[in-house]
C-alpha positions in Angstrom: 0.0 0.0 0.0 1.5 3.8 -0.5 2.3 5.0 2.2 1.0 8.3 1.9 -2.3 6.7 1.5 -1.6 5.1 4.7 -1.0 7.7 6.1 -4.2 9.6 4.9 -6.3 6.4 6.0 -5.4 6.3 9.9 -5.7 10.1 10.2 -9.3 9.4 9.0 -9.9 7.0 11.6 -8.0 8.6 14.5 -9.8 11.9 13.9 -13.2 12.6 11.7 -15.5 12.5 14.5 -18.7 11.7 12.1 -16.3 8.0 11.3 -15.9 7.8 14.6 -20.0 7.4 15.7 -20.6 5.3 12.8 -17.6 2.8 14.4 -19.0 3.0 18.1 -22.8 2.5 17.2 -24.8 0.3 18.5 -27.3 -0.1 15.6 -27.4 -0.8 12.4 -26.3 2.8 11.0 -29.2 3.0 8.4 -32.0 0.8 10.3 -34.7 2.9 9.0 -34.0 2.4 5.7 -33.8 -1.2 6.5 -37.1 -1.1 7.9 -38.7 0.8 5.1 -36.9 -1.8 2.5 -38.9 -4.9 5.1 -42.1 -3.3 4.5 -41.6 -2.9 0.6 -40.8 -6.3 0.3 -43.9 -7.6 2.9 -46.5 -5.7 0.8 -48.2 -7.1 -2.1 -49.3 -5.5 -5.1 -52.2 -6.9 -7.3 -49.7 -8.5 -10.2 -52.1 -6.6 -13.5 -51.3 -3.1 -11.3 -47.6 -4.2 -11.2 -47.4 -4.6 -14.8 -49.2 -1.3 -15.4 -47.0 0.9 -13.0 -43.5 -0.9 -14.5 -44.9 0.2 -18.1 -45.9 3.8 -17.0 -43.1 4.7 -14.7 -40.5 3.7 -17.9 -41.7 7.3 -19.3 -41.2 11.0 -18.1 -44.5 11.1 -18.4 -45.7 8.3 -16.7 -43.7 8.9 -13.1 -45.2 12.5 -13.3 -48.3 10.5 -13.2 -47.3 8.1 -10.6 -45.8 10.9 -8.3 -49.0 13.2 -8.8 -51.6 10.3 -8.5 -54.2 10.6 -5.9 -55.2 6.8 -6.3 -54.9 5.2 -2.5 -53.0 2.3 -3.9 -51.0 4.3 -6.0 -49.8 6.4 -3.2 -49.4 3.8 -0.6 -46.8 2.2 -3.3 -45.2 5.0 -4.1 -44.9 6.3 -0.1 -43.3 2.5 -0.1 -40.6 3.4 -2.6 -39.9 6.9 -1.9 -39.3 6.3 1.7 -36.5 3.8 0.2 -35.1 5.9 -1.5 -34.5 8.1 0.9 -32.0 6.4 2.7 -30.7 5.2 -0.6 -29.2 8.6 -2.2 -28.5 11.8 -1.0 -30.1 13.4 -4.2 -33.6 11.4 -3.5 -36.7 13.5 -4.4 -38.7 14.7 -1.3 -35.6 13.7 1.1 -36.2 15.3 3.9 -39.8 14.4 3.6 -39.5 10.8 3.7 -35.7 10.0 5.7 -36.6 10.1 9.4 -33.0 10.8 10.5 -32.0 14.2 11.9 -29.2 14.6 10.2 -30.8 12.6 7.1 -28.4 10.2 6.5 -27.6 8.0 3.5 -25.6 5.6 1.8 -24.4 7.2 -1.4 -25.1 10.0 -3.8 -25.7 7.5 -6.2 -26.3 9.7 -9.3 -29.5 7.5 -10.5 -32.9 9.9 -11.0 -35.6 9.4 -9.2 -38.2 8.4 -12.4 -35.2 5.6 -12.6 -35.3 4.7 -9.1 -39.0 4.2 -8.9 -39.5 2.1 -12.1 -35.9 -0.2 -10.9 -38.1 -0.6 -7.9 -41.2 -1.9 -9.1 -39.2 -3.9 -11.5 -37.5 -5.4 -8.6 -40.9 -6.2 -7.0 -41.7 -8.4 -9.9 -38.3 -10.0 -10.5 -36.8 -10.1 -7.5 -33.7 -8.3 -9.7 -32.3 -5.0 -10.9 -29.7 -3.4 -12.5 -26.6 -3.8 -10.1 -26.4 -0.3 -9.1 -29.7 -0.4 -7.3 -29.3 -3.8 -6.1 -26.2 -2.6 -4.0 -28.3 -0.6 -2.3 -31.4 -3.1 -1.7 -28.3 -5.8 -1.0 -26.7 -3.5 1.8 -29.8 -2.4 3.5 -31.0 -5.9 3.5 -27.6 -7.6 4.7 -25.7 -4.8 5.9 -23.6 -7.0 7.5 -21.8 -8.6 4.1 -22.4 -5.8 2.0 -20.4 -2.6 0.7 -21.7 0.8 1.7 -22.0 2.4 -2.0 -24.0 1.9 -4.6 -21.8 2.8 -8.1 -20.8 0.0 -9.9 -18.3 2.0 -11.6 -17.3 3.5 -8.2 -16.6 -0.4 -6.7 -14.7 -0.8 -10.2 -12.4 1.6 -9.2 -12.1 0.9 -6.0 -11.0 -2.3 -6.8 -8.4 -1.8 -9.2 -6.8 1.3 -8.3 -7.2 0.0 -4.2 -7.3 -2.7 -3.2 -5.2 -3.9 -6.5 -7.6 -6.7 -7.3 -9.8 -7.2 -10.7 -13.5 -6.4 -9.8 -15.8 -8.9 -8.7 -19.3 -7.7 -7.6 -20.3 -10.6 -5.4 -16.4 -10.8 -4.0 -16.1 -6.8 -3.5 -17.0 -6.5 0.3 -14.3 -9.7 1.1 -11.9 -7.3 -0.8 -12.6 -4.6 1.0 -11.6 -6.4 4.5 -8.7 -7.9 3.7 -7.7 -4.6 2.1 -8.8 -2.6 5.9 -7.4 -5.5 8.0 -4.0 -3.8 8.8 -6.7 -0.9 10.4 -8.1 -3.2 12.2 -11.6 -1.3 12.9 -13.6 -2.7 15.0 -17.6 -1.9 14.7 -19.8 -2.1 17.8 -22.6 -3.3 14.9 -21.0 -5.8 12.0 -23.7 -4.0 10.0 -21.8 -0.9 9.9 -18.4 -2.0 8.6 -19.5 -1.1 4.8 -20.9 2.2 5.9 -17.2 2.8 7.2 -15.2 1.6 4.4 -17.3 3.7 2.4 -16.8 6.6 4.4 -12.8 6.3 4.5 -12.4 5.9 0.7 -14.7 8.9 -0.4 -13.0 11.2 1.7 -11.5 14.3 -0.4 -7.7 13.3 -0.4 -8.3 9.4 -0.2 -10.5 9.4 -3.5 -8.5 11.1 -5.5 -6.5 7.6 -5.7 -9.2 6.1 -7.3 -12.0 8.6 -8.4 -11.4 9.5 -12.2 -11.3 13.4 -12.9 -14.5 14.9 -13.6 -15.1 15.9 -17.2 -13.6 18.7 -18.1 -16.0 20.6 -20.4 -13.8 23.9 -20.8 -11.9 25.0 -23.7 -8.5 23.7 -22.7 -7.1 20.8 -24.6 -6.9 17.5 -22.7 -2.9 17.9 -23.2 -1.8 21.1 -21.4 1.4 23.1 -22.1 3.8 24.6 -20.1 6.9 27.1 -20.4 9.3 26.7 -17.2 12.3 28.5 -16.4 15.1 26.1 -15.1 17.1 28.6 -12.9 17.9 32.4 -13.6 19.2 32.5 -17.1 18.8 28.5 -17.4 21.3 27.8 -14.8 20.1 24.1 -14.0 19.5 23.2 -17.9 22.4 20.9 -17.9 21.3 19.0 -14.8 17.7 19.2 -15.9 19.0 17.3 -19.4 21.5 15.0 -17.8 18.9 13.7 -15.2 15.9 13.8 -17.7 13.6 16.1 -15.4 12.5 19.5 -14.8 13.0 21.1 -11.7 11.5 24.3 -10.0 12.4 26.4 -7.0 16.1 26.9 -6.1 15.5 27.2 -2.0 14.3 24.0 0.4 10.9 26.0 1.5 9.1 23.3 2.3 7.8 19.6 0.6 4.5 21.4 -0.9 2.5 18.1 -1.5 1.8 18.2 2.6 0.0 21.5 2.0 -3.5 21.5 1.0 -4.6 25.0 -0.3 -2.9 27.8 -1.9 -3.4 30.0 1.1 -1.0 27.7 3.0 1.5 27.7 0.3 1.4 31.7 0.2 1.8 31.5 4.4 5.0 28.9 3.6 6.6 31.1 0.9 6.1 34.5 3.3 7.6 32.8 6.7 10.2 31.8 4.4 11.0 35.0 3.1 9.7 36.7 6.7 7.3 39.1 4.6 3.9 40.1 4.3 3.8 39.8 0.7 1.2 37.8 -1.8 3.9 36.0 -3.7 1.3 35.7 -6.4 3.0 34.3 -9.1 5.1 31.7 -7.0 1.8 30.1 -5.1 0.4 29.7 -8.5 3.5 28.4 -10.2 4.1 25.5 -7.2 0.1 25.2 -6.6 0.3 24.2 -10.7 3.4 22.1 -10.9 2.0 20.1 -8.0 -1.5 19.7 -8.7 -2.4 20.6 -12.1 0.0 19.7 -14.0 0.3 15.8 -15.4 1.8 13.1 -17.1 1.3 13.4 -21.0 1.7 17.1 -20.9 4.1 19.1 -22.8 6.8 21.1 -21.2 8.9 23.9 -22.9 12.4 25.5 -21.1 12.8 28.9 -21.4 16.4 31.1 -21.3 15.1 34.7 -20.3 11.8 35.9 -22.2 11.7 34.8 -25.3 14.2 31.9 -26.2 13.1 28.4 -25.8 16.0 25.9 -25.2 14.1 22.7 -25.0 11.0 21.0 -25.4 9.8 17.4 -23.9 6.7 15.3 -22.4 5.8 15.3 -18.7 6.5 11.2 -17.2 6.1 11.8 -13.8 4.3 13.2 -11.0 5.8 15.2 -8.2 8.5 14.3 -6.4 10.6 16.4 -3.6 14.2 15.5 -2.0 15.7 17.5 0.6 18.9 15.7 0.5 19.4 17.7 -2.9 21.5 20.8 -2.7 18.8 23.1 -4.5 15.8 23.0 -6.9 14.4 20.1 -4.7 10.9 20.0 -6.7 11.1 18.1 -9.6 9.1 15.8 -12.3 10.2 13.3 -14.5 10.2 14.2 -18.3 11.3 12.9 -21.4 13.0 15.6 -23.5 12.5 15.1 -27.2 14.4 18.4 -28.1 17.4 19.9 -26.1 19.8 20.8 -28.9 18.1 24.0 -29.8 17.9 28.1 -29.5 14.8 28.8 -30.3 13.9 32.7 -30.1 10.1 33.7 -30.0 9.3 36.0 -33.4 9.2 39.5 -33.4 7.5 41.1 -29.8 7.0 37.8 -28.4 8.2 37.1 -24.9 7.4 35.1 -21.8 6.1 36.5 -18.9 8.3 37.0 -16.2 7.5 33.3 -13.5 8.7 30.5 -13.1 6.0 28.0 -15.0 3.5 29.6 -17.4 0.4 27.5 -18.4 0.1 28.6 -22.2 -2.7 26.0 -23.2 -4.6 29.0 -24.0 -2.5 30.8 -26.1 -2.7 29.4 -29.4 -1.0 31.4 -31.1 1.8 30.7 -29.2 1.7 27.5 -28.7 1.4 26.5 -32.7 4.7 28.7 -33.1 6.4 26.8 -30.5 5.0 23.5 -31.9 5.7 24.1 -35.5 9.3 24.7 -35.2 9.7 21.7 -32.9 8.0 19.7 -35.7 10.8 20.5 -38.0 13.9 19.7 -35.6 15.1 16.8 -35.2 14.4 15.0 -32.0 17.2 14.8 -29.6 16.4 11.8 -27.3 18.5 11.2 -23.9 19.7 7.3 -23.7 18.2 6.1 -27.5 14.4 5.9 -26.2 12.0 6.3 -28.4 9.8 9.9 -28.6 6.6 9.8 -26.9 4.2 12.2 -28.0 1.2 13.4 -26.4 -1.8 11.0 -27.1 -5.4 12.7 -27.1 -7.8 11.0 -24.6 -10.5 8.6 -26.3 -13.3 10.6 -26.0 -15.7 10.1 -22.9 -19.5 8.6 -23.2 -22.0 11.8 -22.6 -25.8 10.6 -22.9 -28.7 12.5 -22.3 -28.4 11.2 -18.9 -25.4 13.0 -17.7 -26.8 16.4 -19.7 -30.0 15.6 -17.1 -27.8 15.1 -14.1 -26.0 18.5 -14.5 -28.6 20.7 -16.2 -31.6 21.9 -14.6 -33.6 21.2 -17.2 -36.7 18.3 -17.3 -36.7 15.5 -20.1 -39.4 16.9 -22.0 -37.5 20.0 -22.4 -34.5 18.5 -23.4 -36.3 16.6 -25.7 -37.8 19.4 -27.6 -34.6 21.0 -27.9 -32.8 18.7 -29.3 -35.1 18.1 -31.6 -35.3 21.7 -32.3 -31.8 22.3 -33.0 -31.5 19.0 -35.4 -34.6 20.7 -37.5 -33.4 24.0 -37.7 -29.6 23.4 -37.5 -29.4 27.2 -35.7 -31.0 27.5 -32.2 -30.5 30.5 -30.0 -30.6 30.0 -25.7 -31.7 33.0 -24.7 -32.7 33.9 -20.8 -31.6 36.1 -17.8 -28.2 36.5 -16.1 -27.7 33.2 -14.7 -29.9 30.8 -15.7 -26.9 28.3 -16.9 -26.2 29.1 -20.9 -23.0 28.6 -21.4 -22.9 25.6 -18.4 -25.9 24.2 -20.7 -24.3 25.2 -24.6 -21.0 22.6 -24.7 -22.8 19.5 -22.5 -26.3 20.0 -25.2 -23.4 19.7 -28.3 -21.7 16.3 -25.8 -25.0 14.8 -25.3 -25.6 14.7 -29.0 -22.7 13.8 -29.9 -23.3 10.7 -27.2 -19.5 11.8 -26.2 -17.1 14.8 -25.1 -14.8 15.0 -28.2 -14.0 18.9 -28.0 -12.2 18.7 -31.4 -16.0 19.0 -33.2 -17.2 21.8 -30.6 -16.1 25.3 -31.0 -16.8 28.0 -28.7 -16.7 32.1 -29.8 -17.4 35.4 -28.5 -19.3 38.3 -30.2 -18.4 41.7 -29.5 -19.6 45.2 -30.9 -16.0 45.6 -32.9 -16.0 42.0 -34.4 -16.1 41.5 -38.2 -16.5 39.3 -40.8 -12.8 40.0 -41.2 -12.3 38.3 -37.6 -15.0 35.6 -38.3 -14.3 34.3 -41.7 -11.3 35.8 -43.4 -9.7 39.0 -43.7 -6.2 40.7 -44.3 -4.0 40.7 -40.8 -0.5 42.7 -40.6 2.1 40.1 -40.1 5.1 42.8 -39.5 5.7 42.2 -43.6 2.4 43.9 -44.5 -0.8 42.5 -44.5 -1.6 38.5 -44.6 -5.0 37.1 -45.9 -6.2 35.1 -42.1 -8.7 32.5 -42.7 -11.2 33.0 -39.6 -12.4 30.4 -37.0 -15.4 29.7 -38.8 -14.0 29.1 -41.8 -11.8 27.1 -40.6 -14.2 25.2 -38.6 -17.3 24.6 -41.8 -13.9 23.2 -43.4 -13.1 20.4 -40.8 -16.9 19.6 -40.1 -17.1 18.9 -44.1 -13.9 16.5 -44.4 -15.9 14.8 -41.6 -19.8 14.4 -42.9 -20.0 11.1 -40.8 -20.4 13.3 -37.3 -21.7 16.1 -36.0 -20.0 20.1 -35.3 -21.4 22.5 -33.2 -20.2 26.3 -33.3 -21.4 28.0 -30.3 -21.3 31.6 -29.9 -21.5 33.2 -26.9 -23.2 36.8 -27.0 -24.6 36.5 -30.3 -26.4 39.5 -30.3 -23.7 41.5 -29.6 -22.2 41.5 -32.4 -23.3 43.3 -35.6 -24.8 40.0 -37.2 -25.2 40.6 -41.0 -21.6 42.2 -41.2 -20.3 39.5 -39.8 -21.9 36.7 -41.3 -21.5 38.8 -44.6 -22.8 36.6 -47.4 -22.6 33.2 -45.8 -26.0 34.6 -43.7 -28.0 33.1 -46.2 -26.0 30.0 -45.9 -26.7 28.8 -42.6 -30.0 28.4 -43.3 -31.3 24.9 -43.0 -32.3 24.3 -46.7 -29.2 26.3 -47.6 -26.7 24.2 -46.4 -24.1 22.8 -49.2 -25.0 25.3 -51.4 -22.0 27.0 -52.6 -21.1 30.9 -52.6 -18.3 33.2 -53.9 -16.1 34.3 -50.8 -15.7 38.2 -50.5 -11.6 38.1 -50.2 -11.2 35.0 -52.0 -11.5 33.2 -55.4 -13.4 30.4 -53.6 -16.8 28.4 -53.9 -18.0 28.0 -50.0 -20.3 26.5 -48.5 -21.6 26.0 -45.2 -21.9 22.1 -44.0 -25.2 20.4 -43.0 -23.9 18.5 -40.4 -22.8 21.8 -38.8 -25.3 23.2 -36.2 -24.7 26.8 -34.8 -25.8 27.3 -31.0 -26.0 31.4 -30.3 -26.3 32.1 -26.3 -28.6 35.9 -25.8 -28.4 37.7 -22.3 -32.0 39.1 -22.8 -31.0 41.2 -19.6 -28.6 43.1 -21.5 -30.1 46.6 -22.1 -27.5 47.6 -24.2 -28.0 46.0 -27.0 -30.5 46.7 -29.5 -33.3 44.7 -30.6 -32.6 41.1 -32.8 -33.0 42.0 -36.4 -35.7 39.6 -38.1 -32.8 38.1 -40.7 -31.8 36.7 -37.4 -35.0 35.2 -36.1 -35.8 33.9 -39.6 -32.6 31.2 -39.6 -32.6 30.8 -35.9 -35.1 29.1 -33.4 -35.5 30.7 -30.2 -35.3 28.8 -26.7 -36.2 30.3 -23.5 -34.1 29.0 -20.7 -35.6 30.1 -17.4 -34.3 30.2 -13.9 -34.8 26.3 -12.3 -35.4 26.8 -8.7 -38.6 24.7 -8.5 -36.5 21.7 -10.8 -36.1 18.4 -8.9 -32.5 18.9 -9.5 -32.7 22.4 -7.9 -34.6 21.4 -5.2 -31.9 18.6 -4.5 -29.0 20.7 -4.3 -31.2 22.8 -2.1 -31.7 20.1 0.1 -27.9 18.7 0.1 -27.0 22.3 1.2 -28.9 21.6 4.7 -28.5 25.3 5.5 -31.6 27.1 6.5 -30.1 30.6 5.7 -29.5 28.8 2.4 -33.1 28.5 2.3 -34.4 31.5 3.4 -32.7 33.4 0.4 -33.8 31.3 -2.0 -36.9 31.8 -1.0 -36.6 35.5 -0.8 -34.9 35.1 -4.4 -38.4 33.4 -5.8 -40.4 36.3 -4.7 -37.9 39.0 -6.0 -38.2 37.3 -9.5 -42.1 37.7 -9.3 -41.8 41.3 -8.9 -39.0 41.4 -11.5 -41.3 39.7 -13.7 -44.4 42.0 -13.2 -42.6 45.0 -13.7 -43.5 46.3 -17.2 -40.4 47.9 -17.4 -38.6 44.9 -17.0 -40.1 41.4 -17.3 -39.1 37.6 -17.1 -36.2 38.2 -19.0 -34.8 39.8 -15.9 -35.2 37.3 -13.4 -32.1 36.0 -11.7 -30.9 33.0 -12.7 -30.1 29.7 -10.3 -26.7 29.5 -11.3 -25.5 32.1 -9.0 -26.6 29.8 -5.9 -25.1 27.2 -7.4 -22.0 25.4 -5.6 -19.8 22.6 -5.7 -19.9 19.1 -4.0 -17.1 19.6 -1.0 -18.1 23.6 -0.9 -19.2 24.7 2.2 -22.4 27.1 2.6 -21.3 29.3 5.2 -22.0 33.1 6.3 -19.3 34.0 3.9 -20.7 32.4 0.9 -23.9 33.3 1.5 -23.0 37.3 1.8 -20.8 37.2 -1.2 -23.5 36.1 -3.3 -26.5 38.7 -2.0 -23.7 41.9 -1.6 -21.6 40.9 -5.1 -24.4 39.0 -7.4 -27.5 40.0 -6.5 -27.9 43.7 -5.5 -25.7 45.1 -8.5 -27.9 43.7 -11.0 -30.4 45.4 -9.2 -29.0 48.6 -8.9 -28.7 48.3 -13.2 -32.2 46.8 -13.2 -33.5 49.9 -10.6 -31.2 52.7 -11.6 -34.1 55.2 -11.3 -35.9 53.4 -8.5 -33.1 53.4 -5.4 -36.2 52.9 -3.2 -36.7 49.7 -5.0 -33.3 49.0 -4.7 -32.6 49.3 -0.8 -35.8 47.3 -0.2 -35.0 44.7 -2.1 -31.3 44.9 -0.9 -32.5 45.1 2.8 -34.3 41.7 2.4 -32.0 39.9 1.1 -29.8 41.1 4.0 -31.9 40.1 6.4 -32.8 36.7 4.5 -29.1 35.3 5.4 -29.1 37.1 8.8 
């Protein structure tokens, strides 16, 4: 076992005090859910209903049905099942309706919808059988005693292999699992409990992150980052870096900064090092991103001052520190395909001035830098062969995930989907918040049925952007002036060499931009029944055309009062979608319930009835109303005072001081309420 993981285990045990009580109880930790599972399986249920509720709840539809019924034998079966569920996953619908424990305890967020839940349940009633996610959970609650405390399957998967070291076996998992906590030797007052602690231990924070895959990254970064590093003022340590086929950062022994867990403790390391009050800024993000950001596969470049690039190589290892070394103690393993070279950046290009740089973003760069390279030969230490970056295979995305992370019901999804596929231009429009851009890249995934950024392309409008900037134009290159094909261009051209799969071009703030110069005469081409027809470009001696598996997704801030009204060219080749805020969505109302903070509450309440007045007012409406993004946080993010103030005092109240401008009465009653909301 590594001993850092170890390490991390028995500090669980010794101190989280919420591991402790499940150890020294008495009972079984989730008896009411055990007794809630007993009754389900006691009660019987005419067969010819069975049938009819397994048929029905298999639809949207049909579990709106089911949940809405007022039928006494429809509700005493679906009381039956709910109450299940509620000890089953920490996302369950009605939660704190149904789980009679205080602090509403559970065994997993399992990630499974509640329409999903209910039918797997009914299904099981017939069968005696499920899919193996849901009969972790009815296996656990029923034997608690020789079960795991989870419910993923690809979670125990994991587990297994990257773990406990063993392939996965579902009926042999829990056996794994002791042998693998034996050396611990916990002890439960209730045998029942044991799986509820190993599950516990190995979703902590640190401890998952030996197992638990990254989420998906749905940014416009490439999966392959790139990096510029200085080895030592004026490349002292390049020859050591070479000869020991590393890179190495930071000349002075501050401190081994994988023990530290945030950047605030690495800025407190590097100013009681250099006995200052300063922010050290650039450092904390340079050994915050060498440590935990930066990974194996990536590409690293070695600068000499700001603008000449000595070498170039592929990240191998993860971070290591030795403090028997006499300086630069942080290091990583990389193989260095180039090191024979003296590369200076073209004509006003430089480096900043820190020690590592991320420039993933930076095309520009970064194809400069990569097309020399391409051209040199490699210079490989010790006669290994060049390893190059390999691109990810692309991840599964179904309408399922889109549905887990988008407040948004099936029906609706539905609809747009098939909007966009008629039309082939859709535009999200909606209020400040309501999750556009969040919604724009996972619709394109879900489609596509994976996350393969290479066929999503993500833009900007702005009032000063041109056709010029957008499809081609003349560019001063330093020699005079340079015909620049633009990234639509560009992109029409790769999404017709590849007519097997779909391309989605999303622009953000469509209707900022001046739409018919920009589009110039390729406007008429998007159009559904004008796609592969072919046009004259303006700058060029070239038939274009615009691809029909190409589908254009515009995002609208209908809040923005700066902008003037969409011209009707527009809404003639695009359809319209309203997103609207999704506090009263089952997956709002879960997060809600997960945040178990009644201040939480109490705003979002207070939020609801703000957004009824906003969307009364005449001179204002429902494009106005503030969107649920902004109370939106993450999994391990805690909803404290603080949170809860920065959102009312730096979200909320100065859009409605630019909603209110002339109303400041309006303003500082609204203001005060939401004050007092959180108080």
């Amino acid at each position: 076992m590594d001993d850092k993981l170890e390490n991390l285990i028995r500090n669980k045990i010794a101190t989280d005090k919420k591991l402790a009580a499940k150890i020294a109880c008495e009972d079984f930790w989730l008896a009411k859910g055990q007794e809630a599972l007993r009754k389900y399986q006691a009660y019987s249920i005419n067969p010819e209903l069975l049938d009819n509720l397994i048929e029905k709840s298999s639809t949207s539809e049909g579990f709106q049905e089911i949940k809405n019924s007022q039928d006494p034998a429809l509700i005493e079966i679906r009381e039956l099942i709910f109450s299940i569920v509620a000890y089953c996953d920490m996302n369950a619908c009605d939660k704190k309706k149904y789980n009679k424990y205080e602090d509403y305890r559970v065994i997993a967020k399992a990630g499974i919808r509640q329409n999903d839940w209910l039918h797997h349940f009914l299904t099981y009633k017939k069968t005696s059988n499920a899919p193996d996610s849901v009969m972790n959970a009815i296996e656990y609650l029923d034997q608690p005693a020789t079960h795991f405390g989870n419910v993923s399957e690809k979670h125990r998967k994991l587990i297994a292999e990257k773990i406990f070291m063993v392939p996965y076996e579902r009926n042999s998992f829990f056996d794994s699992a002791k042998k693998f906590f034996e050396p611990f030797d916990i002890k439960c007052n209730n045998s029942g409990n044991l799986g509820t602690v190993f599950g516990h231990i190995l979703y902590d924070g640190e401890i998952s992150k030996y197992w638990k895959e990254s989420d998906l990254s749905l940014d416009d970064s490439d999966t392959v980052r790139y990096w510029v590093y200085s080895p030592g003022a004026k490349a002292t340590n390049w020859n050591n870096d070479k000869k020991n086929e590393v890179m190495s950062i930071g000349y002075d022994n501050i401190v081994d900064w994988s023990t530290l867990k945030t950047k605030e403790e690495y800025r407190t390391a590097l100013q009681n090092f250099n006995h200052d009050t300063s922010s050290h800024k650039n450092d904390v993000l340079g050994f915050w991103q060498f440590v935990n950001e930066m990974k194996i596969g990536d590409v690293v470049y070695a600068k000499d001052g700001m603008s000449k690039v000595i070498g170039r190589g592929i990240v191998q290892g993860d971070y290591t520190y030795d403090a028997n070394k006499d300086s630069f103690y942080c290091s990583r393993k990389v193989q260095w395909t180039h090191t024979n070279c003296n590369y200076q950046l073209k004509e006003d290009g430089a480096f900043s001035m820190k020690m590592l740089t991320d420039i993933t973003k930076y095309s520009g760069l970064r194809n400069e830098l990569e097309e020399f390279f391409d051209n040199q030969k490699s210079t490989q230490i010790g006669g290994k062969t060049s390893i190059e970056p390999k691109p990810q295979t692309p991840s599964i995305y179904s309408k399922e995930n889109f549905l887990k992370k988008v407040f948004m019901d099936e029906s609706s999804y539905d609809s747009l989907v098939g909007l966009l596929k008629r039309k082939k231009n859709i535009i999200l429009q909606g209020a400040p918040g309501v999750g556009k851009t969040f919604m724009a890249k996972r619709l394109a995934y879900s489609i596509m049925g994976q996350i393969d950024k290479s066929r999503v392309k993500m833009i900007q409008f702005h009032q000063s952007y041109s056709y010029e900037d957008f499809i081609m134009g003349y560019r001063p290159d330093g020699n005079g002036f340079k015909l620049k094909r633009g990234p639509f261009y560009e992109f029409c051209n790769t999404a017709a060499e590849d007519s097997e799969n779909n391309y989605f071009f999303i622009i953000d703030e469509i209707n900022r931009g001046n739409i018919s110069k920009i589009f110039g005469e390729l406007f008429m081409l998007i159009e559904n029944d004008k796609r592969g027809q072919q046009i004259r470009l303006l700058y060029e001696d070239e038939l274009f055309s615009v691809p029909p598996n190409l589908y254009i997704i515009g995002l609208m801030n209908t809040a923005d009062r700066s902008i003037a009204m969409i011209d009707y060219a527009l809404r003639r080749r695009f359809s319209f979608f309203e997103v609207k805020p999704a506090f009263d969505s089952e997956q709002f109302e879960s997060k809600r319930e997960n945040a178990e903070n009644e201040k939480y509450d109490n705003l979002i309440e207070c939020v609801k009835n703000l957004n009824k007045e906003i969307a009364a007012d005449d001179s204002l409406g429902e494009g106005f109303c503030i969107g649920h993004s902004y109370f939106c946080f993450e999994e391990n993010e805690t909803i404290d005072n603080e949170w809860l103030k920065s959102v009312v005092e730096y979200d909320v109240i100065p859009l409605l001081k630019e909603y209110w401008f002339d109303e400041p009465e309006k303003v500082k009653n609204w203001s005060d309420k939401l004050r007092a909301s959180i108080q």
